[in-house]
PDB file of N, CA, C and O in Angstrom, chain B, residues numbered from 101:
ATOM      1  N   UNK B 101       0.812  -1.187   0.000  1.00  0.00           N
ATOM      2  CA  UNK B 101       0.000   0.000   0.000  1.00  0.00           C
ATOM      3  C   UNK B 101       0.863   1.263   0.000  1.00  0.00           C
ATOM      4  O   UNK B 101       0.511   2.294  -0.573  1.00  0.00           O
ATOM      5  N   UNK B 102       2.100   1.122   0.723  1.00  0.00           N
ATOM      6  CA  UNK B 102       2.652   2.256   0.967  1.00  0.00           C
ATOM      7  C   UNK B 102       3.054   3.475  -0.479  1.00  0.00           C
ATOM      8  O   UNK B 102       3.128   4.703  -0.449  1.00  0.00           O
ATOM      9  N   UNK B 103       3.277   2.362  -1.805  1.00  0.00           N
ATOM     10  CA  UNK B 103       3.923   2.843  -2.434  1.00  0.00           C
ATOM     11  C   UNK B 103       2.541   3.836  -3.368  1.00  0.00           C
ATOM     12  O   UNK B 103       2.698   4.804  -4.113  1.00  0.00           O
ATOM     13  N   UNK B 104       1.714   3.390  -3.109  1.00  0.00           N
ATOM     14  CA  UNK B 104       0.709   4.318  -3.306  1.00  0.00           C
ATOM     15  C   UNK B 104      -0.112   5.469  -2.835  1.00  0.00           C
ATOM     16  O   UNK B 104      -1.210   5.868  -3.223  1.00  0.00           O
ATOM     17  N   UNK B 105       0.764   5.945  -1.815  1.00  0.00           N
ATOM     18  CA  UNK B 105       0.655   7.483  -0.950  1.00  0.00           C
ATOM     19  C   UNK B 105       1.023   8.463  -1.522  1.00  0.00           C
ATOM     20  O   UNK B 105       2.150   8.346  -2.003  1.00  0.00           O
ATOM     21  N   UNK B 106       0.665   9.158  -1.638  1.00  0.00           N
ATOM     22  CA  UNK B 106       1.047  10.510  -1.450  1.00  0.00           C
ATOM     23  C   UNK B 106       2.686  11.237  -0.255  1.00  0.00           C
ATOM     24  O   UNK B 106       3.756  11.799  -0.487  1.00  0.00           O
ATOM     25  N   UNK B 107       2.254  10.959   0.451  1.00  0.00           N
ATOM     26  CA  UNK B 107       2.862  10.948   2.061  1.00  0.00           C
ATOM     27  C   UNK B 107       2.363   9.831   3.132  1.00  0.00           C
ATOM     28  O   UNK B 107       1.351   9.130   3.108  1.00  0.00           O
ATOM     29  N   UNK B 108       3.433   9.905   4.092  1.00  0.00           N
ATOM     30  CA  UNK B 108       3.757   8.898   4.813  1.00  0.00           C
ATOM     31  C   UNK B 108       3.859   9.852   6.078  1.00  0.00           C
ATOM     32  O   UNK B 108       4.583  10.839   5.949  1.00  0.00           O
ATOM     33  N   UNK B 109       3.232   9.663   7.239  1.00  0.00           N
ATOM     34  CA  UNK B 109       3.155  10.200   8.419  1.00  0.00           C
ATOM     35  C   UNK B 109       4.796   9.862   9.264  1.00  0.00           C
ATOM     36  O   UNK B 109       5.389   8.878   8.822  1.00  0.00           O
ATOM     37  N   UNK B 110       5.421  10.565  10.309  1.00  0.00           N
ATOM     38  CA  UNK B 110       6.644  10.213  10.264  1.00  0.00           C
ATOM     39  C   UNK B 110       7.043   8.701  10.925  1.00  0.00           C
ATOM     40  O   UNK B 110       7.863   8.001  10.330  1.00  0.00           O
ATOM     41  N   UNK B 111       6.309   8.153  12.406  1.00  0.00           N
ATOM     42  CA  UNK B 111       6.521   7.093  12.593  1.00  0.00           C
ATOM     43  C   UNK B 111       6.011   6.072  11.785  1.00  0.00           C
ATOM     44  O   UNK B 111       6.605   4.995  11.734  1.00  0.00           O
ATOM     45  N   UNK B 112       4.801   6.305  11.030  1.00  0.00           N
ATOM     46  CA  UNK B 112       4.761   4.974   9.931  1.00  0.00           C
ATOM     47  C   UNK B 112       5.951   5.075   9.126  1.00  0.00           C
ATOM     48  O   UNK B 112       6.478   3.994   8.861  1.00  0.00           O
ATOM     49  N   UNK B 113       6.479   6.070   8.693  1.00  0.00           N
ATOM     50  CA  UNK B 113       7.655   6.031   7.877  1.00  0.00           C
ATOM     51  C   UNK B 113       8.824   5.619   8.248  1.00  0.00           C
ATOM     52  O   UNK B 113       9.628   5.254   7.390  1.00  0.00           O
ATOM     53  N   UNK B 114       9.210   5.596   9.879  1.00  0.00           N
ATOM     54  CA  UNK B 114      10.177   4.623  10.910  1.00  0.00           C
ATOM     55  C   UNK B 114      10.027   3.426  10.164  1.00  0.00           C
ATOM     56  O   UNK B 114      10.744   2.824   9.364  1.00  0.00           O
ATOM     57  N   UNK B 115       8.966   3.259  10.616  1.00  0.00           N
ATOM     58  CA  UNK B 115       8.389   1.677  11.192  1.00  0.00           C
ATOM     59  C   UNK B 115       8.558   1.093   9.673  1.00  0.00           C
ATOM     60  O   UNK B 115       9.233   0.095   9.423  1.00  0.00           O
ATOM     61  N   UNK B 116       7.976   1.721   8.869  1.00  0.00           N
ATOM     62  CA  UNK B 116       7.533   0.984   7.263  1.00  0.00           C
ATOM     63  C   UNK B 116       6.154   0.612   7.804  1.00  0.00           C
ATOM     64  O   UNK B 116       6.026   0.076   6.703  1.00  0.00           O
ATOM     65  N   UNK B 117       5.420   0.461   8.200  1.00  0.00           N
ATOM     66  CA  UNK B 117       3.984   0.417   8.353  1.00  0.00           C
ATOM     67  C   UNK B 117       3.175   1.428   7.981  1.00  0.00           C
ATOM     68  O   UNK B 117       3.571   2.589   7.883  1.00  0.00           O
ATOM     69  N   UNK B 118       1.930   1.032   7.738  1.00  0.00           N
ATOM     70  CA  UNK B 118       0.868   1.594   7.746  1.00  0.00           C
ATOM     71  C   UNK B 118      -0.568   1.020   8.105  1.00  0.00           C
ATOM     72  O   UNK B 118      -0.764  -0.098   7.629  1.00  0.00           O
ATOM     73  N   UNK B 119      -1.393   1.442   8.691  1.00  0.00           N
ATOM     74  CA  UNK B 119      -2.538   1.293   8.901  1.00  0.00           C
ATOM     75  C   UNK B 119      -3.755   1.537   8.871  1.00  0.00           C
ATOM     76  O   UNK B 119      -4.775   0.890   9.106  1.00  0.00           O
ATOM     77  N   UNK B 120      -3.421   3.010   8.408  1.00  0.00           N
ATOM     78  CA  UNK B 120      -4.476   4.091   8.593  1.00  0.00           C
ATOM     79  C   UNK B 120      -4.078   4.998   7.523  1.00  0.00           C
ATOM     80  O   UNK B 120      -2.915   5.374   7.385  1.00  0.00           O
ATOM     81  N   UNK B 121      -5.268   5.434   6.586  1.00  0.00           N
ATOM     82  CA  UNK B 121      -4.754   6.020   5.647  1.00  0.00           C
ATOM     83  C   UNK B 121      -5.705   6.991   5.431  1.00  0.00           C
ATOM     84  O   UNK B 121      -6.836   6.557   5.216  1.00  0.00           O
ATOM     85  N   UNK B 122      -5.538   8.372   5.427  1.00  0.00           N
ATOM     86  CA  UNK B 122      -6.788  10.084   5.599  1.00  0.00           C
ATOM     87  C   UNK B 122      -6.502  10.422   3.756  1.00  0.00           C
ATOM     88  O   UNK B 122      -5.394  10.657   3.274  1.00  0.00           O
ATOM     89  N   UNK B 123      -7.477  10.376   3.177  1.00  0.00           N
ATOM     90  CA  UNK B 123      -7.335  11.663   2.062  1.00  0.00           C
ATOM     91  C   UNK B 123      -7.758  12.967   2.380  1.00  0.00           C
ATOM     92  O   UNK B 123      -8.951  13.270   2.380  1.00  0.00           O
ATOM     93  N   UNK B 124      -6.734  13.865   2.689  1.00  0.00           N
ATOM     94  CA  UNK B 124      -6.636  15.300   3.045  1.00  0.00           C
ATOM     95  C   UNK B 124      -6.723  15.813   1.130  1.00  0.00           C
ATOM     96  O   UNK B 124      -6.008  15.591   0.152  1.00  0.00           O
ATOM     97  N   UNK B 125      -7.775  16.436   1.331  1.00  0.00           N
ATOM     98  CA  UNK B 125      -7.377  17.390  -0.204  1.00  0.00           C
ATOM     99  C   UNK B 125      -7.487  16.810  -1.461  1.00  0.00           C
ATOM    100  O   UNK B 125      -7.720  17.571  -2.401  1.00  0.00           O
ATOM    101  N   UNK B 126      -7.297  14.907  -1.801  1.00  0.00           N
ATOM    102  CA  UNK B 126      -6.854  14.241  -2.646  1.00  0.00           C
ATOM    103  C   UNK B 126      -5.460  13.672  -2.335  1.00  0.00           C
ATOM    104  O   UNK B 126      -4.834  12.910  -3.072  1.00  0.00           O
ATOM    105  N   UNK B 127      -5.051  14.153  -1.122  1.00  0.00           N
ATOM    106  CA  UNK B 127      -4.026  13.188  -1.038  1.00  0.00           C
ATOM    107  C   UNK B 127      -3.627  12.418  -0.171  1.00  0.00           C
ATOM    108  O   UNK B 127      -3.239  12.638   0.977  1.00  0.00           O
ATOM    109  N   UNK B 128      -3.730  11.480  -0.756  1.00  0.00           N
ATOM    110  CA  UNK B 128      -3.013  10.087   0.612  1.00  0.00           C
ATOM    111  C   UNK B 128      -1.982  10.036   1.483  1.00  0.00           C
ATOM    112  O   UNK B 128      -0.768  10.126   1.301  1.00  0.00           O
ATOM    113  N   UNK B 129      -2.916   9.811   2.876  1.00  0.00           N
ATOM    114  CA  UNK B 129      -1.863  10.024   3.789  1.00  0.00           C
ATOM    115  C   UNK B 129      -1.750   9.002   4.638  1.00  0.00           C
ATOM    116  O   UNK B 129      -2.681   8.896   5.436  1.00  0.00           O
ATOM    117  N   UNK B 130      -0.604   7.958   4.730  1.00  0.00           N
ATOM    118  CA  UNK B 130      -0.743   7.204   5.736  1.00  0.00           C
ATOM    119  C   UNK B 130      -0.040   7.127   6.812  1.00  0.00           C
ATOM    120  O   UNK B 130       1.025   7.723   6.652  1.00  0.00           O
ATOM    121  N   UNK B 131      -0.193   6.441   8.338  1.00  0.00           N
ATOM    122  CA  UNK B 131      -0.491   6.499   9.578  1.00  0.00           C
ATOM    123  C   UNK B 131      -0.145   5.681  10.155  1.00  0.00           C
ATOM    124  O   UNK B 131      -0.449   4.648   9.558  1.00  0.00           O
ATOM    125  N   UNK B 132       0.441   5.445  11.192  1.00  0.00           N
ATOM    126  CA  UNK B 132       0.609   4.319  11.928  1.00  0.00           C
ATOM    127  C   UNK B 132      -0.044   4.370  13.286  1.00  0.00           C
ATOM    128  O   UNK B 132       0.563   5.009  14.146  1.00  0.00           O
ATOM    129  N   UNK B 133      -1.250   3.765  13.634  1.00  0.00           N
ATOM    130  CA  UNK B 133      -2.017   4.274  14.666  1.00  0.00           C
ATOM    131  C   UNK B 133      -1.467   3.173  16.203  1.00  0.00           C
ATOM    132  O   UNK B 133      -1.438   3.526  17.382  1.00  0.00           O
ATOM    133  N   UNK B 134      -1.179   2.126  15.747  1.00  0.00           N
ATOM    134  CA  UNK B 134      -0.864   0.783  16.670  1.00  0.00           C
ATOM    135  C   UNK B 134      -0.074   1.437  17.867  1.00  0.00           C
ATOM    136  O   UNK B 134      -0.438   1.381  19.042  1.00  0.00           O
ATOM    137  N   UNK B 135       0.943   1.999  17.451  1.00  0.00           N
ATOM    138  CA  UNK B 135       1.329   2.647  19.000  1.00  0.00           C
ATOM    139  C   UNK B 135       1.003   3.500  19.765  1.00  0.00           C
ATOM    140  O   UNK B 135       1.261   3.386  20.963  1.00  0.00           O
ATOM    141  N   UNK B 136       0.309   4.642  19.227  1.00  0.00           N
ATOM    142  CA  UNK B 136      -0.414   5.737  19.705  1.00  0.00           C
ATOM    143  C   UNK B 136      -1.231   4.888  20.511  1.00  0.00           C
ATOM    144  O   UNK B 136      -1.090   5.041  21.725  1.00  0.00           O
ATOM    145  N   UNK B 137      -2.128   3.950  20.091  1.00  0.00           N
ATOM    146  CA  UNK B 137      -3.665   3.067  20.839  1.00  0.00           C
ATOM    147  C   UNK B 137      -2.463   2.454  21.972  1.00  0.00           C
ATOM    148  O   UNK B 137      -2.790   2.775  23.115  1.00  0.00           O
ATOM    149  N   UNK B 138      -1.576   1.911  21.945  1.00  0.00           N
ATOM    150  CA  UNK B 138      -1.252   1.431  23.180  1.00  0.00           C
ATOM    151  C   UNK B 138      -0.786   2.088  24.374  1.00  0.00           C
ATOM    152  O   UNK B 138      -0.848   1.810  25.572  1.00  0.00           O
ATOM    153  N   UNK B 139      -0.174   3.287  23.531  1.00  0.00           N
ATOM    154  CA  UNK B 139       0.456   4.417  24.511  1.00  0.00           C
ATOM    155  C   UNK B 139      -0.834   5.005  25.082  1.00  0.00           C
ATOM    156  O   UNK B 139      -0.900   5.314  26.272  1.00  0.00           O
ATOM    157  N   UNK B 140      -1.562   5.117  24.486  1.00  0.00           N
ATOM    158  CA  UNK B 140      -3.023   5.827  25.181  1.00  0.00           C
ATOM    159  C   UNK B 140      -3.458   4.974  26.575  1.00  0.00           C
ATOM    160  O   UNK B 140      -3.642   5.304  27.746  1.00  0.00           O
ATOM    161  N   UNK B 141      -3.514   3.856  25.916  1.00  0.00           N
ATOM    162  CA  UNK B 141      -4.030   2.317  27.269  1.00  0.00           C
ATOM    163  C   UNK B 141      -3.558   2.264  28.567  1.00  0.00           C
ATOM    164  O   UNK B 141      -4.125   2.183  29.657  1.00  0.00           O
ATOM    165  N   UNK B 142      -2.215   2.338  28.167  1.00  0.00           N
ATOM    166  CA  UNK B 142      -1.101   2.330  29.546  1.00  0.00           C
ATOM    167  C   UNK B 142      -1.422   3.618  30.046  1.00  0.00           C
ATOM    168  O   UNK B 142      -1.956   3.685  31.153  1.00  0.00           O
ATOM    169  N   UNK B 143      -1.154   4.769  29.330  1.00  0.00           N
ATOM    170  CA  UNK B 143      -1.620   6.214  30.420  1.00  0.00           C
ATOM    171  C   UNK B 143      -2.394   6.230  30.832  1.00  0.00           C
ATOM    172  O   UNK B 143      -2.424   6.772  31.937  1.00  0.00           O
ATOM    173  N   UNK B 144      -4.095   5.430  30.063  1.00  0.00           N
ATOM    174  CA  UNK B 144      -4.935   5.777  30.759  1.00  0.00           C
ATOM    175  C   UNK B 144      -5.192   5.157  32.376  1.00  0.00           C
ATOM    176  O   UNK B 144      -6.088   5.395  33.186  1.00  0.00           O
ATOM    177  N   UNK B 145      -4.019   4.283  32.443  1.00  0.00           N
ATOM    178  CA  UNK B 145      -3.724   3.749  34.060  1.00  0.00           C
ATOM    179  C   UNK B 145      -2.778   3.385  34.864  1.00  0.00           C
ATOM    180  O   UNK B 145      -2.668   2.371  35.554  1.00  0.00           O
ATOM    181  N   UNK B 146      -1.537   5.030  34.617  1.00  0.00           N
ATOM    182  CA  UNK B 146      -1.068   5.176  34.769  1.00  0.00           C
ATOM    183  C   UNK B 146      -0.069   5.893  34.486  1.00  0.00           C
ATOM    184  O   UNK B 146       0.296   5.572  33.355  1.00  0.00           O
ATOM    185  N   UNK B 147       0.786   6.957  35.038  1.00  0.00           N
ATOM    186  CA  UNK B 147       1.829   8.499  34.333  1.00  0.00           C
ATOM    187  C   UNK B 147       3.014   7.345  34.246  1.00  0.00           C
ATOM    188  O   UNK B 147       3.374   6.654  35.199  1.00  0.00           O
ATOM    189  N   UNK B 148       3.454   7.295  33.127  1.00  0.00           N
ATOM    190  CA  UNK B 148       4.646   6.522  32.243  1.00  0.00           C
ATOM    191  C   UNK B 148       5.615   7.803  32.573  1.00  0.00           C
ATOM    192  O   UNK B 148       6.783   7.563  32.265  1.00  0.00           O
ATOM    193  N   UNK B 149       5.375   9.292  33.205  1.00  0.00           N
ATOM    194  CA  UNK B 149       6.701   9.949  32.873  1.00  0.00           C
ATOM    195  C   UNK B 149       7.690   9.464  34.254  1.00  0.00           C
ATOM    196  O   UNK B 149       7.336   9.191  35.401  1.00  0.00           O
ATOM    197  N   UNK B 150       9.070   9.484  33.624  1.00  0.00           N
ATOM    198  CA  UNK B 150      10.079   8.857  34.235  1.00  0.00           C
ATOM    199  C   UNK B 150       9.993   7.371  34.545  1.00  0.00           C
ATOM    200  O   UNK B 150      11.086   6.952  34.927  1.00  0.00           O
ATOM    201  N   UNK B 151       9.056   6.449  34.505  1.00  0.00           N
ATOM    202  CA  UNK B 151       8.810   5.436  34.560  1.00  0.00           C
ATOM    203  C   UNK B 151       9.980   4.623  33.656  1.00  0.00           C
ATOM    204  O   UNK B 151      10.468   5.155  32.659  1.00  0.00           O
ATOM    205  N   UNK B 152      10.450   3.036  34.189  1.00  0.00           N
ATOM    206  CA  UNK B 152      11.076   2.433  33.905  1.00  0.00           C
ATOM    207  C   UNK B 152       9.997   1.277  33.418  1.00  0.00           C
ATOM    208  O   UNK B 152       9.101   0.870  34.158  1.00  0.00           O
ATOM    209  N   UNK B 153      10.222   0.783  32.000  1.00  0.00           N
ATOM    210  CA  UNK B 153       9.159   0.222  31.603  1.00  0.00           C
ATOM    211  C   UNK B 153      10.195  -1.445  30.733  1.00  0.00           C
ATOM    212  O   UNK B 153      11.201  -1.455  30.024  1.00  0.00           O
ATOM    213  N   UNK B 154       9.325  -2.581  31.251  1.00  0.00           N
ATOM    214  CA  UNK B 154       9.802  -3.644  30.807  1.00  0.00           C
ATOM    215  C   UNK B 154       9.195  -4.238  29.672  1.00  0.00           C
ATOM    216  O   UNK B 154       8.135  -4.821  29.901  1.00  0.00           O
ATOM    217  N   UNK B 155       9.697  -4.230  28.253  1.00  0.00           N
ATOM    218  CA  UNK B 155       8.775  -4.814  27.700  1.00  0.00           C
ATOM    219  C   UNK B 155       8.926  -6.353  27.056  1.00  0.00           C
ATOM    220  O   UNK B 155       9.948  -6.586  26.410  1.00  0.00           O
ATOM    221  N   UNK B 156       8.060  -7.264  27.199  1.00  0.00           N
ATOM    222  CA  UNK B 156       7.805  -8.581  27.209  1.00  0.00           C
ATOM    223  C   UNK B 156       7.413  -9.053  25.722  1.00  0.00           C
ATOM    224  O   UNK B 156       6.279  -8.795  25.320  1.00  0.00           O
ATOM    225  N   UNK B 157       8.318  -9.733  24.901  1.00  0.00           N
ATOM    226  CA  UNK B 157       8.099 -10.099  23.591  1.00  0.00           C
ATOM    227  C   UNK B 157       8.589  -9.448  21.734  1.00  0.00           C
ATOM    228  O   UNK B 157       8.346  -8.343  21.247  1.00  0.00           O
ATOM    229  N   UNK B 158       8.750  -9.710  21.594  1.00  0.00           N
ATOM    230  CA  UNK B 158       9.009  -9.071  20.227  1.00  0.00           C
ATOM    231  C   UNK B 158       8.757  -9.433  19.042  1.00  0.00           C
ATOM    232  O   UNK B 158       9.561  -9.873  18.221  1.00  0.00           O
ATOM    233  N   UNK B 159       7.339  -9.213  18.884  1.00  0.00           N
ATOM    234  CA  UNK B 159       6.066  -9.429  18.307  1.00  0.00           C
ATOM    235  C   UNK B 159       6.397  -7.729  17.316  1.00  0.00           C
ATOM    236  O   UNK B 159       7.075  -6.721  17.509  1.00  0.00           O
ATOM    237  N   UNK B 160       5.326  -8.306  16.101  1.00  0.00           N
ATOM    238  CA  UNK B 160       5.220  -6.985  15.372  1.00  0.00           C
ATOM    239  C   UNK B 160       5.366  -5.578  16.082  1.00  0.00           C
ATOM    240  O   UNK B 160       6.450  -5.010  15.950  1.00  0.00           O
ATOM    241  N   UNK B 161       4.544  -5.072  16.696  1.00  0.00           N
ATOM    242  CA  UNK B 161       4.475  -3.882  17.428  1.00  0.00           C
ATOM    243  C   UNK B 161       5.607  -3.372  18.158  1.00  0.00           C
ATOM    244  O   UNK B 161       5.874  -2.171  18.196  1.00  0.00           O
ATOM    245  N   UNK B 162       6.397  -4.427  18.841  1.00  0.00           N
ATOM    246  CA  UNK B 162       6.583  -4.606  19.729  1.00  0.00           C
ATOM    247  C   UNK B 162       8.165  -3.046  19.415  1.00  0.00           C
ATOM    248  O   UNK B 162       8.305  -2.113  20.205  1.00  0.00           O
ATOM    249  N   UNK B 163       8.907  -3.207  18.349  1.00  0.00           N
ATOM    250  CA  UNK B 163       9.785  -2.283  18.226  1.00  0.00           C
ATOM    251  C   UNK B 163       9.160  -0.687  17.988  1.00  0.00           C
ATOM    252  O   UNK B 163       9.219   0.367  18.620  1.00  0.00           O
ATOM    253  N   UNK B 164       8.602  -1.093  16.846  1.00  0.00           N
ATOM    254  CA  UNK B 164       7.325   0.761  16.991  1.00  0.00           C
ATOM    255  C   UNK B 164       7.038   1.321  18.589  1.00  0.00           C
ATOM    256  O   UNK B 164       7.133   2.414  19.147  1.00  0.00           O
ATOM    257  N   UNK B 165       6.709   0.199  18.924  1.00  0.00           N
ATOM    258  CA  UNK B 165       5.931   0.884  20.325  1.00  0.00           C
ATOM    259  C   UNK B 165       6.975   1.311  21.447  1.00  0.00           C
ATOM    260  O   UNK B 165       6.695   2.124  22.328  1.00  0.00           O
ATOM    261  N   UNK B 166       8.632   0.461  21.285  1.00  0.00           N
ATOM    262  CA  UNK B 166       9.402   1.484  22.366  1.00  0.00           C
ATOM    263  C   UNK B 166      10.077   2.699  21.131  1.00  0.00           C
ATOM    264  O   UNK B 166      10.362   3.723  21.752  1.00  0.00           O
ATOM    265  N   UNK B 167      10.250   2.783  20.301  1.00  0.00           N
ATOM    266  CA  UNK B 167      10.153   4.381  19.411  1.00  0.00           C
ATOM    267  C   UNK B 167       9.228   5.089  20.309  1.00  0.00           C
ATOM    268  O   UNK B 167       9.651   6.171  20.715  1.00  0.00           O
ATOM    269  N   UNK B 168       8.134   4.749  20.687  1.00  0.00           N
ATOM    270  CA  UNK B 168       6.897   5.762  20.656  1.00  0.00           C
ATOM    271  C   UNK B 168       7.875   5.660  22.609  1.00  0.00           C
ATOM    272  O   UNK B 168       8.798   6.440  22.847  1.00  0.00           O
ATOM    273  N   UNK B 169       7.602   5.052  23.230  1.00  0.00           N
ATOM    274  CA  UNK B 169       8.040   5.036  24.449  1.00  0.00           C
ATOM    275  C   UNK B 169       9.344   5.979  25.075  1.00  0.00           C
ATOM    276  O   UNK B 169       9.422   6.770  26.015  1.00  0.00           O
ATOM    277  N   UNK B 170      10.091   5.591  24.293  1.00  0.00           N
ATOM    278  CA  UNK B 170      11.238   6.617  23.818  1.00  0.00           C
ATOM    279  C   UNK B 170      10.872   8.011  23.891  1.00  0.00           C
ATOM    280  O   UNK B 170      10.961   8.915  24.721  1.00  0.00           O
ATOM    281  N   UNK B 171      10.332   7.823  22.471  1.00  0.00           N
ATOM    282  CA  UNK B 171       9.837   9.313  22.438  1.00  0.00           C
ATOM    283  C   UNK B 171       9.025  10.486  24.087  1.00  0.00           C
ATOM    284  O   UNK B 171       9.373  11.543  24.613  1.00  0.00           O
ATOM    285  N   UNK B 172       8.168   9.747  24.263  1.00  0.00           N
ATOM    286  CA  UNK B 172       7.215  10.051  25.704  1.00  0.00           C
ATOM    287  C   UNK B 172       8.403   9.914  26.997  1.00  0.00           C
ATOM    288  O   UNK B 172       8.152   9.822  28.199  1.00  0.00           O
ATOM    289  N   UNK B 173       9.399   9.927  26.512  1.00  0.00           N
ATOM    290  CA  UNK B 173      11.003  10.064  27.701  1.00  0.00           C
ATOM    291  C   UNK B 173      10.297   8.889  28.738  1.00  0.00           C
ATOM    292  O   UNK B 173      10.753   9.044  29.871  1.00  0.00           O
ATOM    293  N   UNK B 174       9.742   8.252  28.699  1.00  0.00           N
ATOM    294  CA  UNK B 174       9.709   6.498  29.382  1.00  0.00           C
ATOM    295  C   UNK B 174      11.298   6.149  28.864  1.00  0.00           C
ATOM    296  O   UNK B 174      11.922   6.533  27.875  1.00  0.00           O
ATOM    297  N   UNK B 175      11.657   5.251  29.982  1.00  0.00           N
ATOM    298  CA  UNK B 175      13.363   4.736  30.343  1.00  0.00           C
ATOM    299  C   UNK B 175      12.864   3.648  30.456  1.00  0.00           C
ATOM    300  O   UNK B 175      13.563   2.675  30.737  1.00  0.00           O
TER     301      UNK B 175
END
């Protein structure tokens, strides 16, 4: 799918994923939503800032989602 965008949002463009794709204007834009939804989950039960976080598996997501972790200064 990718090669048929327009643009590429910046962590789908990390990752090489996509999932989610907006036509703004006529043009294709795709998204990587998978880590945002998890990063949302965990905050919503619980402040990740400064938090030391273990993560278990390395499954698809599993590298996107410490990018995104990273990013949110989680250690």
């Amino acid at each position: 799918m990718i090669p048929f965008l327009d643009k590429i949002e910046g962590l789908a463009k990390k990752i090489g994923a996509v999932n989610t794709i907006v036509n703004r204007g006529g043009k294709l834009i795709g998204f990587n939503t998978d880590c945002r939804g998890a990063l949302e989950a965990l905050e919503e039960k619980m402040d990740l800032g400064g938090k030391r976080v273990v993560l278990l598996g390395a499954g698809v997501p599993a590298g996107p989602l410490v990018l995104v972790l990273k990013k949110e200064a989680v250690n």
